[in-house]
C-alpha positions in Angstrom: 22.2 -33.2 -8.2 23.2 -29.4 -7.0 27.1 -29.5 -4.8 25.1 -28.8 -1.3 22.6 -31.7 -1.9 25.5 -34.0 -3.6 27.9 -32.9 -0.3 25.0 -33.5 2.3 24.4 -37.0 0.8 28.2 -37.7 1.1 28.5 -37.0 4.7 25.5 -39.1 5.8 26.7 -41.7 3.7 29.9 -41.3 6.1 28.1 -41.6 9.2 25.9 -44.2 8.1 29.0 -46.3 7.6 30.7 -45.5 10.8 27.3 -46.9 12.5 27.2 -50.0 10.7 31.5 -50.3 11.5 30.9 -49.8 15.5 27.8 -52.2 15.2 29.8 -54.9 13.6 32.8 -54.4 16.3 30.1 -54.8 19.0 28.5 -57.9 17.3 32.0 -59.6 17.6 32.9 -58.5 21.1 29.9 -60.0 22.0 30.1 -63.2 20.1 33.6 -64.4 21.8 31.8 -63.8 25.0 28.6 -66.0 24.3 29.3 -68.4 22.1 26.2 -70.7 22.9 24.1 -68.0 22.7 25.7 -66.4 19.3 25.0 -70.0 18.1 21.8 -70.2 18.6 20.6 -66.6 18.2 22.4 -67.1 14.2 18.9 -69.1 13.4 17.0 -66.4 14.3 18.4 -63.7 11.3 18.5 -66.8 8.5 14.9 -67.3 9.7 13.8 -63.9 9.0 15.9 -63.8 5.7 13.4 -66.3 4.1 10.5 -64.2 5.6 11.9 -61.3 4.2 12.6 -63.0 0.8 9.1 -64.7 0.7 7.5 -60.9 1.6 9.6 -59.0 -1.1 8.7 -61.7 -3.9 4.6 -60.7 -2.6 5.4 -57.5 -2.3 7.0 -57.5 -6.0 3.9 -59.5 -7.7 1.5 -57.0 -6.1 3.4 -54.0 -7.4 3.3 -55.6 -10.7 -0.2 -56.5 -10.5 -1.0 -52.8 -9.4 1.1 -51.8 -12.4 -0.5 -53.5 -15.3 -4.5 -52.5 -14.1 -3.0 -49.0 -13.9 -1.5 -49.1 -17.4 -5.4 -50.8 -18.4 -7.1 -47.7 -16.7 -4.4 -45.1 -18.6 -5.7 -47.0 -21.9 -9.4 -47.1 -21.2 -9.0 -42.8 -20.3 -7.2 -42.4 -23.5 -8.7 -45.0 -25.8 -12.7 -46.4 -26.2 -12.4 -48.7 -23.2 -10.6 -51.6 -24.1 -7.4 -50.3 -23.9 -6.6 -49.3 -27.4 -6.2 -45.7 -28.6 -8.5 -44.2 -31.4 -7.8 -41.8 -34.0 -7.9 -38.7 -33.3 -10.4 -37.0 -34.9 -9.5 -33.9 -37.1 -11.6 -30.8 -38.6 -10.6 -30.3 -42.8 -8.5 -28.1 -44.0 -8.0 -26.8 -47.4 -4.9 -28.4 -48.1 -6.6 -31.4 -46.8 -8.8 -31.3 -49.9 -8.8 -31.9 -53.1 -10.8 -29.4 -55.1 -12.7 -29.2 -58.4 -15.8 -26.9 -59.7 -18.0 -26.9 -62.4 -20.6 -24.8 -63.9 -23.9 -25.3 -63.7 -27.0 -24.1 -65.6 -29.7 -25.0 -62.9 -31.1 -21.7 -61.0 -30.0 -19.4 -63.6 -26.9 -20.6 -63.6 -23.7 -21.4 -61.0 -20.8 -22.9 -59.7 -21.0 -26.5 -58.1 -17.7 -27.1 -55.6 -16.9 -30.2 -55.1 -14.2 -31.1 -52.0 -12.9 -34.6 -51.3 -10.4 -35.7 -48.8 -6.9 -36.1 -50.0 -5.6 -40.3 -50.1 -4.9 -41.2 -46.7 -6.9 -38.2 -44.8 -9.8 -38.7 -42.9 -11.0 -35.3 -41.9 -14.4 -33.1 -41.1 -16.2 -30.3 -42.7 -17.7 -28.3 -40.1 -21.5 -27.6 -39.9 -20.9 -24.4 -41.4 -20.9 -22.3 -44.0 -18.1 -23.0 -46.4 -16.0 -19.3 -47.1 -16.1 -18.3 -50.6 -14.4 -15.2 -51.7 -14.4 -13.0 -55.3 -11.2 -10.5 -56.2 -9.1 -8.3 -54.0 -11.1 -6.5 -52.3 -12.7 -9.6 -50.3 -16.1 -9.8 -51.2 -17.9 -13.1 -49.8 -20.6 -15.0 -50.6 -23.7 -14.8 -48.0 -25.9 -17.4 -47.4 -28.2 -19.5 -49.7 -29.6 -21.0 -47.0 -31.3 -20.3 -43.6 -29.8 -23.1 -41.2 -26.8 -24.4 -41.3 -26.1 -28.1 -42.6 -24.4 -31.7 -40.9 -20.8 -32.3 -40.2 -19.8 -34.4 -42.6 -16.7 -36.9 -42.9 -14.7 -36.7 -45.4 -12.9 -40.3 -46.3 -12.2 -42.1 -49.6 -14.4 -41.4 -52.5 -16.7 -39.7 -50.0 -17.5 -36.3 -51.5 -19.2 -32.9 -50.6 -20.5 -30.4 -52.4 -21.8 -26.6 -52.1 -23.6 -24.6 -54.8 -22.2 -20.8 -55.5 -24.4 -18.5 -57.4 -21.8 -15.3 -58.2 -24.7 -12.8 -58.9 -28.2 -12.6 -57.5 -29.3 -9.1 -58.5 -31.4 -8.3 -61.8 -28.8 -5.3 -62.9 -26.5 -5.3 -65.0 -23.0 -5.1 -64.1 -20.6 -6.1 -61.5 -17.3 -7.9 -61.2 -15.6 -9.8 -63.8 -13.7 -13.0 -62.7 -12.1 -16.4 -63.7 -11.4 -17.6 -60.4 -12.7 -18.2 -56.3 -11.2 -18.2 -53.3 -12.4 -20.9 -50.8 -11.6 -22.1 -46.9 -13.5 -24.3 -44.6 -13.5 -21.9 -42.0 -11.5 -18.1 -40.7 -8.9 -20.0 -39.6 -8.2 -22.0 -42.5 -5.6 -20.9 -45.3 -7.8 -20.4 -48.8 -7.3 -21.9 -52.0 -7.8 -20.3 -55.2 -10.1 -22.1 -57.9 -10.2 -21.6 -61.8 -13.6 -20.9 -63.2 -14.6 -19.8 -66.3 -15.5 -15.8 -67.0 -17.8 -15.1 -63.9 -20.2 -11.7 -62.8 -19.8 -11.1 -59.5 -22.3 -9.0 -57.8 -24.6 -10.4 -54.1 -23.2 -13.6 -54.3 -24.4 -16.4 -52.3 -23.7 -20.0 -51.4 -25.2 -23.1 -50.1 -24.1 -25.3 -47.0 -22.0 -28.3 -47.8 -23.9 -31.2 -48.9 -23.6 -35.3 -50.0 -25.4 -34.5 -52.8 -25.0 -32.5 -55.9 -28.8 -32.0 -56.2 -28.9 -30.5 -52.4 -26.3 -27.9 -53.3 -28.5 -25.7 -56.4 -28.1 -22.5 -54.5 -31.9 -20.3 -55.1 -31.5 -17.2 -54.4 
């Protein structure tokens, strides 16, 4: 509380008091002069006090009542309408994964990535392409396929799994690699995965899938 505010609230605290002082000296004047009267008007107040006790103990169990639907209505906002809060729902991130790869020999040959959740995650890989990088100057893989695949939940021994063929041309050369860069999405932080001796030159990859047969990337 500021000083002016706290001062202000002093002073008609002061004045208050002297009102309730003069109204008491007034109440006793007026008693030794009607003392019948003072008698019987006493009733009148104790009367009201059990009115007034009987209003502010309904007043009190309506306020509580009001209180607990509120508290119901904030859970049923919030929660999936019976009061209790969900889980909140989160997109994967690469350190919310645990990776592996292996090659593969279907389709002339790639890289199958698999990405499970880490213990105790429960997270989402987007419908979207996963991001798959090759060597330092950035170079990403472009799309094996034409539409985009499912959101899929990540959770337990639930797995995913996207196809990367590193070369698609008929030439020779290109780059020479042992490892991939991967993220779920721009925003995401990469991870770097071993793989054996690689050419990198077009490359392309698949959408994430359930299964290891969906993800042989044809270019």
């Amino acid at each position: 509380m500021s000083g002016n505010r706290r001062k202000a609230f002093l002073v008609s605290a002061a004045i208050v008091g002297g009102a309730l002082l003069m109204t008491a000296c007034d109440g006793t004047d007026t008693a030794t002069d009607t003392g019948a009267t003072q008698s019987s008007d006493s009733a009148a107040p104790s009367g009201s006090s059990t009115a007034g006790s009987d209003q502010g103990a309904a007043k009190g169990s309506d306020a509580k009542d009001e209180g607990t639907e509120d508290a119901a209505g904030s859970g049923a906002d919030t929660g999936n309408g019976n009061g209790k809060r969900e889980q909140v729902e989160q997109s994967c991130g690469a350190n919310d994964i645990s990776w592996s790869t292996k090659s593969e020999t279907q389709a002339g040959g790639y890289i199958l990535i698999s990405a499970k959740a880490k213990p105790g995650i429960t997270c989402y890989l987007p419908a979207a392409l996963p991001i798959v990088a090759f060597g330092s100057d950035g170079t990403e893989a472009g799309p094996a396929e034409q539409a985009v695949g499912e959101q899929i939940k990540l959770s337990g021994s639930t797995t995913a799994y996207a196809g990367v063929q590193t070369k698609t041309t008929k030439e020779n050369g290109g780059k020479e690699l042992d490892f991939i860069i991967v993220a779920v999405n721009d925003d995401d932080d990469p991870v770097s995965l071993p793989v054996g001796t690689i050419t990198v030159d077009a490359p392309i990859v698949t959408n994430w899938h359930t299964a290891p047969a969906d993800a042989v990337p044809f270019s």
